[in-house]
PyMOL Python script that loads the backbone (N, CA, C, O; Angstrom):
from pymol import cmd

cmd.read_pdbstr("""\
ATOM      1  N   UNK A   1     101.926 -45.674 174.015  1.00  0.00           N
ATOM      2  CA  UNK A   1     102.935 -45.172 173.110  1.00  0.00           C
ATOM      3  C   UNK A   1     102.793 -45.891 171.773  1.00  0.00           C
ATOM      4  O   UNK A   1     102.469 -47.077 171.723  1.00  0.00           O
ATOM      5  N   UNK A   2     103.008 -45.249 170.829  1.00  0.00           N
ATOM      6  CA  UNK A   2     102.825 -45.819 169.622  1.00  0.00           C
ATOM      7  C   UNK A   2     104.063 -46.685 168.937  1.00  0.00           C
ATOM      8  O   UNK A   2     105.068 -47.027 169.561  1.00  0.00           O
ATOM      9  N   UNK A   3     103.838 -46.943 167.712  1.00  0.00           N
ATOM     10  CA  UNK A   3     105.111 -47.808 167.223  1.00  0.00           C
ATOM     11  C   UNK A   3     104.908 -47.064 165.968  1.00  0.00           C
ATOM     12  O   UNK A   3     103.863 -47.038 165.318  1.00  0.00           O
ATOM     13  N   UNK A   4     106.406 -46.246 165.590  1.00  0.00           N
ATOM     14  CA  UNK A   4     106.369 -45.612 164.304  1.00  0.00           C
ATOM     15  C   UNK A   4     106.698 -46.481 163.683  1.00  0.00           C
ATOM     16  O   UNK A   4     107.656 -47.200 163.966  1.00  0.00           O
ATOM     17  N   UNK A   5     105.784 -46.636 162.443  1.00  0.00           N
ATOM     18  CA  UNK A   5     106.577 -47.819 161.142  1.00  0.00           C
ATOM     19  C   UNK A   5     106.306 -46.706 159.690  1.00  0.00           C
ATOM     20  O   UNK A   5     105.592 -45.717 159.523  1.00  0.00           O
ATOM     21  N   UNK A   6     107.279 -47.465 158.807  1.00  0.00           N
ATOM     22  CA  UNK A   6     107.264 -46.817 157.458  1.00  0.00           C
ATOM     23  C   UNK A   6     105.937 -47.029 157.022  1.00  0.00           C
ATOM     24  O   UNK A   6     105.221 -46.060 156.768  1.00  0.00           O
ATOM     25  N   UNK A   7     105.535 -48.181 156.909  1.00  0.00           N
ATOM     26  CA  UNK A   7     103.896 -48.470 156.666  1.00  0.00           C
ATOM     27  C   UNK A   7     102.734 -48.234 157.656  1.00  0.00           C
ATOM     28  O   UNK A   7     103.127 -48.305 158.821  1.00  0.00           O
ATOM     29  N   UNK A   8     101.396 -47.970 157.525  1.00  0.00           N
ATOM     30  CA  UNK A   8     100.264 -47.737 158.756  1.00  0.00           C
ATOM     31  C   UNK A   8     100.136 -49.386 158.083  1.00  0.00           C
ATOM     32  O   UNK A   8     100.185 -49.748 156.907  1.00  0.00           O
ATOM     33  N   UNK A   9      99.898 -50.436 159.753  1.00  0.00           N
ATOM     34  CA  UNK A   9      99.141 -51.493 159.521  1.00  0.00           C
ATOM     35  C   UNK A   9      97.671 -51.919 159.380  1.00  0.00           C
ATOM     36  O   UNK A   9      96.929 -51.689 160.335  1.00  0.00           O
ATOM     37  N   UNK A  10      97.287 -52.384 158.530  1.00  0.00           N
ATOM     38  CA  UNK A  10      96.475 -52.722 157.790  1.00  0.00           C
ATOM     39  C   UNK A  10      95.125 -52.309 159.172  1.00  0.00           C
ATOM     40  O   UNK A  10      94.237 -51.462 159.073  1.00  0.00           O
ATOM     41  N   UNK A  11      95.360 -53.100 160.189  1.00  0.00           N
ATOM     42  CA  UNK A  11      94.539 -53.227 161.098  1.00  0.00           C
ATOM     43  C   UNK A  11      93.803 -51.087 161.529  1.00  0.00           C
ATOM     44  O   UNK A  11      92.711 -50.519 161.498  1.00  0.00           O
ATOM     45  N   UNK A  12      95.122 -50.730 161.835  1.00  0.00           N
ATOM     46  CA  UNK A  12      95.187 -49.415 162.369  1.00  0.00           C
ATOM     47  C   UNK A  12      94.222 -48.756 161.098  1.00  0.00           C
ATOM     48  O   UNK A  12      93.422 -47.887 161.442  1.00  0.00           O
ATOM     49  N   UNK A  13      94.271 -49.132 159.682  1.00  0.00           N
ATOM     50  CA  UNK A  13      93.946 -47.907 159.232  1.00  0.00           C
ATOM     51  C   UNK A  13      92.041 -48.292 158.778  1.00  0.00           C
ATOM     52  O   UNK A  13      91.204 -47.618 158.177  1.00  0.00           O
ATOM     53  N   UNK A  14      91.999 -49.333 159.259  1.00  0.00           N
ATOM     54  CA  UNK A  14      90.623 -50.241 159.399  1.00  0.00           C
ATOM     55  C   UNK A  14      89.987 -49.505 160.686  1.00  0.00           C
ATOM     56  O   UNK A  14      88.885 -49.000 160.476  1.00  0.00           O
ATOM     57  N   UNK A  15      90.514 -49.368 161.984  1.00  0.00           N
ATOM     58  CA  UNK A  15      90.048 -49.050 163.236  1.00  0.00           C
ATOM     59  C   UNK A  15      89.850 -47.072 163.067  1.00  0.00           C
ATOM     60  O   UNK A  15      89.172 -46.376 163.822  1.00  0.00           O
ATOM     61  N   UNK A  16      90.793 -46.506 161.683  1.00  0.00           N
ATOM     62  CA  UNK A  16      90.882 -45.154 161.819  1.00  0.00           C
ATOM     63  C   UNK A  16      89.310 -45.301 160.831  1.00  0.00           C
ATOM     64  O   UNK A  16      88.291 -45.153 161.506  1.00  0.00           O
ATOM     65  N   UNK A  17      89.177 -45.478 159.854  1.00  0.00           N
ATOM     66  CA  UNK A  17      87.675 -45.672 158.938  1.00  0.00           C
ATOM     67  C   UNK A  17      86.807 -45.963 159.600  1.00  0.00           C
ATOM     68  O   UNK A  17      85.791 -45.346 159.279  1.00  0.00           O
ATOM     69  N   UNK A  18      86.624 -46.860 160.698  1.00  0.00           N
ATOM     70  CA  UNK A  18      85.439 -46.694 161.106  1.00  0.00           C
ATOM     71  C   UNK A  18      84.511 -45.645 161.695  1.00  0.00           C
ATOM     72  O   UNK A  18      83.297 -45.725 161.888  1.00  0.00           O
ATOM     73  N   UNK A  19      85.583 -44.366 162.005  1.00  0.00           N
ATOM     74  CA  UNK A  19      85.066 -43.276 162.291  1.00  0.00           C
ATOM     75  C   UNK A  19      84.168 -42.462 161.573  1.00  0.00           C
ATOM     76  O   UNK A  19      83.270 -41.743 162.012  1.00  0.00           O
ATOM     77  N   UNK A  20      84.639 -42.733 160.042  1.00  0.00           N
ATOM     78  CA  UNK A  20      83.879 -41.966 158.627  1.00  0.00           C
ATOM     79  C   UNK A  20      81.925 -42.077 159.397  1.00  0.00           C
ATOM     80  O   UNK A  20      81.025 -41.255 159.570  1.00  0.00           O
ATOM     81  N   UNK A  21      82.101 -43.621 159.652  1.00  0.00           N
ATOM     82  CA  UNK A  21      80.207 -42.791 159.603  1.00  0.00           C
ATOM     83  C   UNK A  21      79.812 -41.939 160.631  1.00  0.00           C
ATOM     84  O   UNK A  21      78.785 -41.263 160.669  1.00  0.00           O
ATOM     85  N   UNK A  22      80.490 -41.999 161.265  1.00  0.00           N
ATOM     86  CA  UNK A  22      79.778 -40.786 162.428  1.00  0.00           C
ATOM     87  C   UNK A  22      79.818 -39.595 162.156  1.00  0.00           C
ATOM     88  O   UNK A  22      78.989 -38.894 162.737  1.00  0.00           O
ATOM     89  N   UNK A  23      80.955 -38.794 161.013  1.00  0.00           N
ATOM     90  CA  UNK A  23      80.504 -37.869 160.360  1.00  0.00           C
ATOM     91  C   UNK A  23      79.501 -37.725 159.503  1.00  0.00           C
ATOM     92  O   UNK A  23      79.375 -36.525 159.257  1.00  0.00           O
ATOM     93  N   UNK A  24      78.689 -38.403 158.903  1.00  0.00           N
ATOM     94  CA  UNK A  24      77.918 -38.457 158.420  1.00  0.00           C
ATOM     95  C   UNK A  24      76.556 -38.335 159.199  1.00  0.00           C
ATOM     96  O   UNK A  24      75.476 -38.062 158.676  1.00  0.00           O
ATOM     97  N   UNK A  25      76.748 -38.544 160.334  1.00  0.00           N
ATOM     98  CA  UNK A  25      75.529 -38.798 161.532  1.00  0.00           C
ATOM     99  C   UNK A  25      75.330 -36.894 162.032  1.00  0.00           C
ATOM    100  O   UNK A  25      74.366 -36.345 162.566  1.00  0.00           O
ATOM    101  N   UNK A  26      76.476 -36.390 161.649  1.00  0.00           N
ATOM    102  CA  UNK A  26      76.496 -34.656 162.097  1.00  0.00           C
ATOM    103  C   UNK A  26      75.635 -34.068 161.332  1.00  0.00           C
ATOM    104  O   UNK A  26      75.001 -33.130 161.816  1.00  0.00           O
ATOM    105  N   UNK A  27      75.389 -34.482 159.906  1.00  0.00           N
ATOM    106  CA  UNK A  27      74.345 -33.612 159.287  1.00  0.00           C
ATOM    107  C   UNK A  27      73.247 -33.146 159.716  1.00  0.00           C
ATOM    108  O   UNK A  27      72.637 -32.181 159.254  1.00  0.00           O
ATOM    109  N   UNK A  28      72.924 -33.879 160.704  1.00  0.00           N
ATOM    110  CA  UNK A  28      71.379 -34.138 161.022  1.00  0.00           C
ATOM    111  C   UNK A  28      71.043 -33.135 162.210  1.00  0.00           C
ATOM    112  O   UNK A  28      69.884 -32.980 162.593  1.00  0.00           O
ATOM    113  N   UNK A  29      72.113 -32.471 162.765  1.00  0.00           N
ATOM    114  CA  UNK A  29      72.831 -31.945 164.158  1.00  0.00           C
ATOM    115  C   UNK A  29      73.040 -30.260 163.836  1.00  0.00           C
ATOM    116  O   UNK A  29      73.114 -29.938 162.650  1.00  0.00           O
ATOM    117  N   UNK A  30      73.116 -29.397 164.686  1.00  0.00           N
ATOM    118  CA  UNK A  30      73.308 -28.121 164.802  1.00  0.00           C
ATOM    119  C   UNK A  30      74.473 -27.596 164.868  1.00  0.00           C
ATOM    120  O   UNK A  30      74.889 -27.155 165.940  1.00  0.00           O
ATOM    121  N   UNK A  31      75.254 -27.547 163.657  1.00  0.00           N
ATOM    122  CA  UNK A  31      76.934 -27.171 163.622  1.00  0.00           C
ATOM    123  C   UNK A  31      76.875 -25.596 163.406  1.00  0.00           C
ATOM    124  O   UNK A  31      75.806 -25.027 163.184  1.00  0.00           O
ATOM    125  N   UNK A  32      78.168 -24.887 163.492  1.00  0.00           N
ATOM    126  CA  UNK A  32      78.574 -24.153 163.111  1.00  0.00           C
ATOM    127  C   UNK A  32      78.913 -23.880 162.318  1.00  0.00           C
ATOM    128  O   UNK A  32      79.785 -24.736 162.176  1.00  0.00           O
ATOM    129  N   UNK A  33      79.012 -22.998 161.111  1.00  0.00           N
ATOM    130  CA  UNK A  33      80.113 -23.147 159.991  1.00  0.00           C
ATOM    131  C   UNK A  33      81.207 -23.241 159.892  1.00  0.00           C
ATOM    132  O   UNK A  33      81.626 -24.000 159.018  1.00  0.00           O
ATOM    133  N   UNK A  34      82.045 -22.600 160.639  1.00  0.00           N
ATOM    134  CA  UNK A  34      83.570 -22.725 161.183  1.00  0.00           C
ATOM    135  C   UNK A  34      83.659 -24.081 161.277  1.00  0.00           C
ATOM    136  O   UNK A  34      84.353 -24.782 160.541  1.00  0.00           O
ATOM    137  N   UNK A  35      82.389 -24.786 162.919  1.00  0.00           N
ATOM    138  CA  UNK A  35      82.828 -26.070 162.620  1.00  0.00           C
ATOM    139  C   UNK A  35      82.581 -27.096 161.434  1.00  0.00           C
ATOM    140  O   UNK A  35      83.357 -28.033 161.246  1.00  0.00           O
ATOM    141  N   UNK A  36      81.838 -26.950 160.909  1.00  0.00           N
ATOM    142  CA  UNK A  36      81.661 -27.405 159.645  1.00  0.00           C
ATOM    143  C   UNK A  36      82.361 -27.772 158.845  1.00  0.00           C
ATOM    144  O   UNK A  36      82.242 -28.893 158.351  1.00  0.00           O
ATOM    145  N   UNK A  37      83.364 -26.850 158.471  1.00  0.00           N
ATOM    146  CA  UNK A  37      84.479 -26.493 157.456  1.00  0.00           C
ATOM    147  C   UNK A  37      85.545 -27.599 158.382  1.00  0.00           C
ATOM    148  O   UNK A  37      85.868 -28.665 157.858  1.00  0.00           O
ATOM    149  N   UNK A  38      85.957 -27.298 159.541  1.00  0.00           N
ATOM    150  CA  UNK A  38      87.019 -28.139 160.484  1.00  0.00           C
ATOM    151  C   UNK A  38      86.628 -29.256 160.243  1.00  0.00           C
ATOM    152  O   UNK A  38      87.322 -29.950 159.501  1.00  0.00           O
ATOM    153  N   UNK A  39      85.369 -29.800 160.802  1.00  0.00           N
ATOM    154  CA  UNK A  39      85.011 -31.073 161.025  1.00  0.00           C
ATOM    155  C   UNK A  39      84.803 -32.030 159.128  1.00  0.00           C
ATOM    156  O   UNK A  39      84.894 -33.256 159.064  1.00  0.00           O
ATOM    157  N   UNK A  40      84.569 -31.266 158.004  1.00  0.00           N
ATOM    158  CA  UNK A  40      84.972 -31.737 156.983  1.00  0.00           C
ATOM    159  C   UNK A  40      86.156 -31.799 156.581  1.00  0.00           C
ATOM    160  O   UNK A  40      86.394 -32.724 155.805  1.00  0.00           O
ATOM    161  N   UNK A  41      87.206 -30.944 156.919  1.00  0.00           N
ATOM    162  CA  UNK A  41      88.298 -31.295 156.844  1.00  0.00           C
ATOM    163  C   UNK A  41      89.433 -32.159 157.636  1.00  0.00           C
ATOM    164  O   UNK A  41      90.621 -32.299 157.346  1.00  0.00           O
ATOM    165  N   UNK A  42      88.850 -32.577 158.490  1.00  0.00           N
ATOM    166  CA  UNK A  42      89.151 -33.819 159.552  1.00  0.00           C
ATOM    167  C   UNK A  42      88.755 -34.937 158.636  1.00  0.00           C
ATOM    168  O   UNK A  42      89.692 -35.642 158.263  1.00  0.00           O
ATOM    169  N   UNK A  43      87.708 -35.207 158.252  1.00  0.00           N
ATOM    170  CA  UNK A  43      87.294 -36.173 157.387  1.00  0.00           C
ATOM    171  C   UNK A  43      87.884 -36.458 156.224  1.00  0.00           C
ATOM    172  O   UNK A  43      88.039 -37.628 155.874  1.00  0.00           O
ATOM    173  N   UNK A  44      88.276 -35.446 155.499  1.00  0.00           N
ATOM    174  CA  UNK A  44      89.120 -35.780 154.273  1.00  0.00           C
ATOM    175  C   UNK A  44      90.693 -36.038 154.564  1.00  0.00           C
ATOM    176  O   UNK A  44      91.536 -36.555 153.830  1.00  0.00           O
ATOM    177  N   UNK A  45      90.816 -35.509 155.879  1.00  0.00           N
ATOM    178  CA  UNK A  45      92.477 -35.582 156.359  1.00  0.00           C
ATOM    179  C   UNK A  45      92.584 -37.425 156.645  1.00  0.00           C
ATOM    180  O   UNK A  45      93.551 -38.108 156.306  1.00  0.00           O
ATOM    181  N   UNK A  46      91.277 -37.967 157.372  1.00  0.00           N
ATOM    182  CA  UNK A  46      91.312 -39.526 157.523  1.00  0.00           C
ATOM    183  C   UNK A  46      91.241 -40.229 155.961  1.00  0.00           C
ATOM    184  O   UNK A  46      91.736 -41.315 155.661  1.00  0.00           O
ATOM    185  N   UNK A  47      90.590 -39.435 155.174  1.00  0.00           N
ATOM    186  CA  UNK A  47      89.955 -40.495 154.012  1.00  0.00           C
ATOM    187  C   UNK A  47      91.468 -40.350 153.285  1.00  0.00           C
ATOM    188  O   UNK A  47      92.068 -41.345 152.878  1.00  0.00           O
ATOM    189  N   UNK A  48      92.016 -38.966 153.174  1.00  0.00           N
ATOM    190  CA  UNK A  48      93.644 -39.059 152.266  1.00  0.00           C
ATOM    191  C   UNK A  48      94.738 -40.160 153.500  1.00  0.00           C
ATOM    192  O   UNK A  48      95.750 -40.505 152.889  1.00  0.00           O
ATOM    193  N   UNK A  49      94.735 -40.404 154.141  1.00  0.00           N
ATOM    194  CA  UNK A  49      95.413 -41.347 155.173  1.00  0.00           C
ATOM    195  C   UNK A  49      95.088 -42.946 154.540  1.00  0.00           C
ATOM    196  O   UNK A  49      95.831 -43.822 154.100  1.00  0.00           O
ATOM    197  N   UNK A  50      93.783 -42.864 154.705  1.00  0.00           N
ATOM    198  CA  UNK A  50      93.643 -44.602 154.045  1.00  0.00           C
ATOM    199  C   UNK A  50      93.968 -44.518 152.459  1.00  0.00           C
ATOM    200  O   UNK A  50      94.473 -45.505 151.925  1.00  0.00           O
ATOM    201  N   UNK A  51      93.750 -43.620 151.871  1.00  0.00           N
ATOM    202  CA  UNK A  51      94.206 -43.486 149.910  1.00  0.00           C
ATOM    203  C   UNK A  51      95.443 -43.554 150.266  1.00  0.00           C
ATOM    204  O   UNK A  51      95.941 -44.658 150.049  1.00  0.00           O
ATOM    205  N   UNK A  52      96.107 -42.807 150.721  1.00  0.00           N
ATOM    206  CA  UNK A  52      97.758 -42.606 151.065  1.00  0.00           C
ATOM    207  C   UNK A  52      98.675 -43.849 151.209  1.00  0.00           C
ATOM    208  O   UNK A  52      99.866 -43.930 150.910  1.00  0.00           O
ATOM    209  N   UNK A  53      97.967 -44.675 151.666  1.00  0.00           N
ATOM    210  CA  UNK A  53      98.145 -45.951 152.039  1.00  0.00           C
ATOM    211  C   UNK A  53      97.862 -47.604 151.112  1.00  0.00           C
ATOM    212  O   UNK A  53      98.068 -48.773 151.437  1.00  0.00           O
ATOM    213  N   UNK A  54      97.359 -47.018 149.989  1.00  0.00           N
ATOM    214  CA  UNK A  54      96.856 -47.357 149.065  1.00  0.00           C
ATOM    215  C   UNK A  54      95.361 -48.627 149.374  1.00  0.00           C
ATOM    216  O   UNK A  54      95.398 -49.801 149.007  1.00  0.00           O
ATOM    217  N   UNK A  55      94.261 -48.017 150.063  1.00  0.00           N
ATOM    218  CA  UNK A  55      93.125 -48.702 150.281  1.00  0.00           C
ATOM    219  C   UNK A  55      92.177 -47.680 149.761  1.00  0.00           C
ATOM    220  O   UNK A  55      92.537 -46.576 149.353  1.00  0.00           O
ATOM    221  N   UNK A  56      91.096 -48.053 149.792  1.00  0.00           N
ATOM    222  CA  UNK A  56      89.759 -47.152 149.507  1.00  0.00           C
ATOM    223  C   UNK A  56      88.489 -47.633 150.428  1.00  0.00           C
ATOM    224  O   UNK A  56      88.393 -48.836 150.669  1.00  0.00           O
ATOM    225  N   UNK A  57      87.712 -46.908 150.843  1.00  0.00           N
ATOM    226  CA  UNK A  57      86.513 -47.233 152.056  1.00  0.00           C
ATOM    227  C   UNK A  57      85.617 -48.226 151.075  1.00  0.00           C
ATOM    228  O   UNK A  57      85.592 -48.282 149.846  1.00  0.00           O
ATOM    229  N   UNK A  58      84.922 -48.958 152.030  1.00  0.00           N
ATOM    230  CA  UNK A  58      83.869 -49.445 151.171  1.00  0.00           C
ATOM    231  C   UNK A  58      82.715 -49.435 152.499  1.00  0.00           C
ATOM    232  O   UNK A  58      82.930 -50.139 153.486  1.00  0.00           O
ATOM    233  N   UNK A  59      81.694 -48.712 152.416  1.00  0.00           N
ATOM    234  CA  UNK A  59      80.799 -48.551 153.521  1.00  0.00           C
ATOM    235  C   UNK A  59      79.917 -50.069 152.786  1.00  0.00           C
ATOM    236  O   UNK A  59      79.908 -50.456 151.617  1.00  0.00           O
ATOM    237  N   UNK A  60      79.381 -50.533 153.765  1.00  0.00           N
ATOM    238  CA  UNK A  60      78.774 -51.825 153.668  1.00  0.00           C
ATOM    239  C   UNK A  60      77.258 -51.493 155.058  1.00  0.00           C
ATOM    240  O   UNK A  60      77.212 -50.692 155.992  1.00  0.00           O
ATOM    241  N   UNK A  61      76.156 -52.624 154.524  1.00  0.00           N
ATOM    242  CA  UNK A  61      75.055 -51.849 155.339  1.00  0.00           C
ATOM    243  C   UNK A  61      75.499 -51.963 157.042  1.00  0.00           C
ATOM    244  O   UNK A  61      74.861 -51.248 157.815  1.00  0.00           O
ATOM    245  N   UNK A  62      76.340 -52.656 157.477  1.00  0.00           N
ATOM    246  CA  UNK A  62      76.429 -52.274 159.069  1.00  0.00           C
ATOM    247  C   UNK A  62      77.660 -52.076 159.595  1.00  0.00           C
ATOM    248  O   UNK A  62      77.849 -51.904 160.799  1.00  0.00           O
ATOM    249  N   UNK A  63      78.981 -52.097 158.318  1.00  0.00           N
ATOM    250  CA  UNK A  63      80.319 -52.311 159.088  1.00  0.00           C
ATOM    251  C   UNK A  63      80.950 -51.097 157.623  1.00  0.00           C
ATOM    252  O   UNK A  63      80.309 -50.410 156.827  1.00  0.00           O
ATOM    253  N   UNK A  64      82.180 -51.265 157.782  1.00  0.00           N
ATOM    254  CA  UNK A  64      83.304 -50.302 156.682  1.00  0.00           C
ATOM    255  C   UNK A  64      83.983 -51.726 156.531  1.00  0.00           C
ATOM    256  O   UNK A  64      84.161 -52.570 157.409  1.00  0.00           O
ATOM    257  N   UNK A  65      84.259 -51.763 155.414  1.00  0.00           N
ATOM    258  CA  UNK A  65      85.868 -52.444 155.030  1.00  0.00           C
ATOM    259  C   UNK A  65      86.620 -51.917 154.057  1.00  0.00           C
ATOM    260  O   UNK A  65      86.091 -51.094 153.311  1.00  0.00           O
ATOM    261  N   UNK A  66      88.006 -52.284 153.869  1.00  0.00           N
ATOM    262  CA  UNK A  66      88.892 -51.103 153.373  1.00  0.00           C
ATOM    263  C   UNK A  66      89.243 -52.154 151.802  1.00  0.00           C
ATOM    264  O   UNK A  66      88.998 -53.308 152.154  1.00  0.00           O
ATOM    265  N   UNK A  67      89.618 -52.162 150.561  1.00  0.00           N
ATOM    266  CA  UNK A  67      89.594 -52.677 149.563  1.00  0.00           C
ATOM    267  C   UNK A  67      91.025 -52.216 149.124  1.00  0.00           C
ATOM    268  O   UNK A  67      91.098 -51.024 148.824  1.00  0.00           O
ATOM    269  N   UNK A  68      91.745 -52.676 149.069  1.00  0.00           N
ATOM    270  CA  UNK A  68      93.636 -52.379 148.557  1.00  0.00           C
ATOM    271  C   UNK A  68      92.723 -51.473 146.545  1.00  0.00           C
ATOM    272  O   UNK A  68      91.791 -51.973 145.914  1.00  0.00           O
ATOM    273  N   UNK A  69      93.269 -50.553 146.289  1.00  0.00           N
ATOM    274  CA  UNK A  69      93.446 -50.200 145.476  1.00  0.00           C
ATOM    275  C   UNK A  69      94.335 -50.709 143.934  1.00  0.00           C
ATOM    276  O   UNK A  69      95.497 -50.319 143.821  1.00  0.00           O
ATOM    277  N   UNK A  70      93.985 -51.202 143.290  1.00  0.00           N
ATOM    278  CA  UNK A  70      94.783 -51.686 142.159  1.00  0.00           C
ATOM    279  C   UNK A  70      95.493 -50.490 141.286  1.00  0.00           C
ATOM    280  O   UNK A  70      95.018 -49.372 141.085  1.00  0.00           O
ATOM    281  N   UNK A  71      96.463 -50.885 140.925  1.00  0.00           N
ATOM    282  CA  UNK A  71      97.474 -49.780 140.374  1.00  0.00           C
ATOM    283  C   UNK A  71      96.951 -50.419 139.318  1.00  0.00           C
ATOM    284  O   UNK A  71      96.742 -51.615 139.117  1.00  0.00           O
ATOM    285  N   UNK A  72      96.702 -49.116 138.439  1.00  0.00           N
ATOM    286  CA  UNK A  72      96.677 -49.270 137.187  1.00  0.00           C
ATOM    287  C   UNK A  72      98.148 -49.024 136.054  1.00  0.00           C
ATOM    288  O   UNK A  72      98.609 -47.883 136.063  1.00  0.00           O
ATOM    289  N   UNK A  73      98.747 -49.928 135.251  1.00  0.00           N
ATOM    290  CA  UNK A  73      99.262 -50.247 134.200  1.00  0.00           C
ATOM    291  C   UNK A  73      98.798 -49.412 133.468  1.00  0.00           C
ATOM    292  O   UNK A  73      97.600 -49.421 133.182  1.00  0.00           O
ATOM    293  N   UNK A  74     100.100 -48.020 132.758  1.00  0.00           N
ATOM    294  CA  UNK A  74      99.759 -47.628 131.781  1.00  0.00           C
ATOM    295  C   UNK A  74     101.078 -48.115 130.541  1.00  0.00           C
ATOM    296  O   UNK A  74     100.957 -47.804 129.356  1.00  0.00           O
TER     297      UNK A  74
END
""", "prot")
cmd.dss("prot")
cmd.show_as("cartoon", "prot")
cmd.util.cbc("prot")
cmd.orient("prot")
């Protein structure tokens, strides 16, 4: 069972990114277009979850880590 909080913890949205590269591993693979379209939009549904949250991916050569986003001052 989960624990609803106002915030996703830091940890959770680290363990949800690590998924990003394995979409990337599908290119190489025999999709559908239908699935195609789904399975890219699964991907952007995770990547707006960690922005949402105010982090950004940083793929690194063997791991992901997530980088807090700086608000920019206008």
């Amino acid at each position: 069972m989960s624990r609803l909080t106002e915030n996703t913890d830091y940890c959770a949205l680290l363990e949800i990114a690590q998924t990003l590269p394995h979409f990337d591993n599908l290119s190489d693979m025999g999709i559908s277009a239908g699935d195609a379209v789904r399975i890219r939009h699964a991907e952007n549904i995770i990547k707006d979850v960690i922005g949402n949250n105010g982090y950004e991916t940083l793929y690194r050569s063997k791991s992901i880590a997530l980088r807090k986003i700086k608000e920019i001052k206008q």
